[in-house]
C-alpha positions in Angstrom: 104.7 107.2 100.5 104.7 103.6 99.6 104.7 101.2 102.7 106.6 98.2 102.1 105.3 95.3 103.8 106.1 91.3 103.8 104.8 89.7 101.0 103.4 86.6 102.4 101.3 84.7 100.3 99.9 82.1 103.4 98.1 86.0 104.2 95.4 87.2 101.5 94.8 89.8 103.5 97.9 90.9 103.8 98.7 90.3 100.4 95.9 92.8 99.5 96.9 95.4 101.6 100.4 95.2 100.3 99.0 95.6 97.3 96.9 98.4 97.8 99.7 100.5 99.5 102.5 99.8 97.0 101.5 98.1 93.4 98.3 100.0 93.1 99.9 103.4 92.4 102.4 102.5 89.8 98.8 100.7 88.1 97.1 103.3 88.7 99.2 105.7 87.0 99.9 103.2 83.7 95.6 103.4 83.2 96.3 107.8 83.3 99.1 106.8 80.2 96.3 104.4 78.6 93.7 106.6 78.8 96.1 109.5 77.0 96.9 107.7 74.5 93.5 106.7 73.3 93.2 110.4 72.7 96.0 110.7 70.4 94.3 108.6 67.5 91.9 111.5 67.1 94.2 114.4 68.3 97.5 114.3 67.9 98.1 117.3 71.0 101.8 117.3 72.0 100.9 117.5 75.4 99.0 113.9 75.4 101.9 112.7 73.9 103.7 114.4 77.0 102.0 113.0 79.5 101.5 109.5 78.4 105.6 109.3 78.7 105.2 111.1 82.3 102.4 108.3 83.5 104.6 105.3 81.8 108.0 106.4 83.4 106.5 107.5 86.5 104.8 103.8 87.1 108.1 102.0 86.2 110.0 104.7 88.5 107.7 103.9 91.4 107.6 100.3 91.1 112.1 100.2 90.9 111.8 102.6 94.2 109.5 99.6 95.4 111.1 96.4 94.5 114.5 97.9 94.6 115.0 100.3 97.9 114.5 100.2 101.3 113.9 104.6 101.1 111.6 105.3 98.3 110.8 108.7 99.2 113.5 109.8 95.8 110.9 108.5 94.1 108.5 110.7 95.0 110.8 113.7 95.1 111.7 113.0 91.3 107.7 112.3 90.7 106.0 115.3 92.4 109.0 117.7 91.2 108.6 116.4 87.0 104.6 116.6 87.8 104.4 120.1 89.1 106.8 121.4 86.2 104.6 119.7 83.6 101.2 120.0 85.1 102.1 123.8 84.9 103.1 123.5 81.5 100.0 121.7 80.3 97.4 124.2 82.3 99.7 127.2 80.6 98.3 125.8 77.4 95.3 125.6 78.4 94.6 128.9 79.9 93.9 131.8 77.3 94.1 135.0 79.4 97.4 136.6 80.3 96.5 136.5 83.9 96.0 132.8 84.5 99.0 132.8 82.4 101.1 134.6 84.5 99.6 132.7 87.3 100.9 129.5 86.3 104.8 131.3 85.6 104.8 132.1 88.6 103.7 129.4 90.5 105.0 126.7 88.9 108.8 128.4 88.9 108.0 129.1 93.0 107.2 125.2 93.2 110.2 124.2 90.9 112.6 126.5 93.0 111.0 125.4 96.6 111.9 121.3 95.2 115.3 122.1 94.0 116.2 124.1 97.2 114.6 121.2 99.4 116.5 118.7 97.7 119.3 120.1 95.8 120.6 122.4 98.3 119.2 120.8 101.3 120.5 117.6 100.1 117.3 116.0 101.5 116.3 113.6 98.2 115.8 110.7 100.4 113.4 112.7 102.8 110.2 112.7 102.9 108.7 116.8 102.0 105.5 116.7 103.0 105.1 120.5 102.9 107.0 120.8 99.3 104.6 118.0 98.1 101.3 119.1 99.4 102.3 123.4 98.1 102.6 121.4 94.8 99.4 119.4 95.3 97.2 123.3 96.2 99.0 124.6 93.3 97.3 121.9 90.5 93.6 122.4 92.7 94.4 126.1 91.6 95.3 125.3 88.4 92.3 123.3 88.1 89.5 125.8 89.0 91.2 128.7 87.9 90.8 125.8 83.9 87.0 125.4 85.5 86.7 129.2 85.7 87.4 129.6 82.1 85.2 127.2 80.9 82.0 128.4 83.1 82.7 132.0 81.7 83.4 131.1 77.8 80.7 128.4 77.8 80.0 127.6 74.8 77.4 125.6 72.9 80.3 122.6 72.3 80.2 119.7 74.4 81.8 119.5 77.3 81.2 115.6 77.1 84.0 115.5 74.0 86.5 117.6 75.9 88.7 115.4 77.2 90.8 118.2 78.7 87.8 118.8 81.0 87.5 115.4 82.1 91.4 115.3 83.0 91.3 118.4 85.0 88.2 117.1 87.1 90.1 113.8 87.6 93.1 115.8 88.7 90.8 118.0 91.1 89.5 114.8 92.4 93.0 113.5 93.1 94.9 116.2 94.1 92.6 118.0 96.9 91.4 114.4 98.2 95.3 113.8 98.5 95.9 116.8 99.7 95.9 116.6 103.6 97.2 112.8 103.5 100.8 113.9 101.6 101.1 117.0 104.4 100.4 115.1 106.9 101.5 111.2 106.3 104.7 111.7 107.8 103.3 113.6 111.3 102.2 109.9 112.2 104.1 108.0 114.6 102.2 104.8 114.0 103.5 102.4 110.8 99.8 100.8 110.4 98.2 104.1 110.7 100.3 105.4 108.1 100.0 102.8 106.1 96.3 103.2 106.0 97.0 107.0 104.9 98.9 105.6 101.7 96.3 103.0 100.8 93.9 105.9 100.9 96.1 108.1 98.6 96.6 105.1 96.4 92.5 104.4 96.1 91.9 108.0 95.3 95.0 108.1 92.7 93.2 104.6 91.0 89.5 106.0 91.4 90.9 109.1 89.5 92.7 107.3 86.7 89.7 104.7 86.8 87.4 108.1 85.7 89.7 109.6 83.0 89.8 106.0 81.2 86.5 105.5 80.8 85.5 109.3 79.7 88.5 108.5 77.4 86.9 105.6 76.1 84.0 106.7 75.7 85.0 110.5 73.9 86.8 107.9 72.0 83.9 105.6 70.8 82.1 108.8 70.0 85.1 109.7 67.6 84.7 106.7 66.1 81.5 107.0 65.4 81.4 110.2 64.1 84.7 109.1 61.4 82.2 105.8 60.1 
């Protein structure tokens, strides 16, 4: 969760920290869009196109539930609830057994159920789940090695260093099991600094993971090029 903090700009330090717990996450998340995009020139998958519109409205979402509101934690209901839905959708794609299939079904209608009961039902949109948010978060490390499984046991003499799919699932397995124990348990803290620090943490993994995918991207990208001169 975002921590807002007094922008004072007679404090660097301060200024940095506010930074790190509540600009770098919207920026981190418009470098995920860039680095999908760069994709599409050489693969026009409907799923890029997908999830470059998620990371871009997501980063404008998070930065309004910054600027704009006192409670942000909507955002993050909205955010996490769109993410799980389409992160199941995109590893349902990429799965090509009937099993990991089912898997993601299941699992992804369970996680879209559990949000709109939570916050639908519940009416709590302006609280903070931590347990809705980190079932979602196990559910995409699942996701992820069940992807990693597939790939180990249909290896095949193709590159792995022009998949980009591979790359974004091991950016998303980064993220999403280093985050994992900070979302459940960021709101169990009494102290404001101390969960401030948790956020910042969140955040730097979040930008460290969206750093990665960019630069494979750039680089499965320059190898496109080159191989279209």
């Amino acid at each position: 969760m975002a921590v807002v903090f007094n922008h004072s700009h007679s404090n660097k330090r301060c200024n940095l920290r506010s930074f790190l717990c509540n600009e770098l996450e919207p920026f981190a998340y418009l470098i995920y869009s860039l680095a999908v995009l760069l994709q599409l020139k050489h693969n026009k998958s409907f799923g890029y196109k997908v999830l470059s519109v998620f990371y871009t409205v997501s980063a404008v979402t998070l930065y309004i539930g910054i600027v704009f509101s006192d409670n942000n934690s909507w955002t993050y209901n909205i955010i996490f609830f769109v993410n799980i839905v389409l992160l199941s959708w995109y590893y349902f794609n990429l799965f090509n057994t009937k099993t990991k299939r089912t898997i993601t079904i299941v699992l992804g209608a369970l996680n879209a159920a559990i949000f709109i009961f939570i916050n639908v039902v519940q009416h709590k949109y302006n609280d903070y789940n931590a347990e809705v948010y980190g079932f979602s978060f196990i559910t995409i490390v699942l996701y992820s090695f069940l992807y990693l499984h597939q790939l180990l046991v249909g290896m095949k003499e193709e590159s792995l260093l022009r998949n980009f799919d591979f790359w974004l699932v091991c950016g998303f397995l980064f993220y999403f099991l280093g985050s994992f124990v900070i979302v459940l348990y960021y709101n169990h803290s009494n102290d404001y600094s101390g969960r401030g620090d948790m956020w910042l943490m969140h955040n730097i993994i979040l930008f460290i993971s969206s750093v990665f995918t960019l630069l494979v991207s750039l680089q499965i990208s320059k190898r496109n090029n080159l191989r279209h001169v």
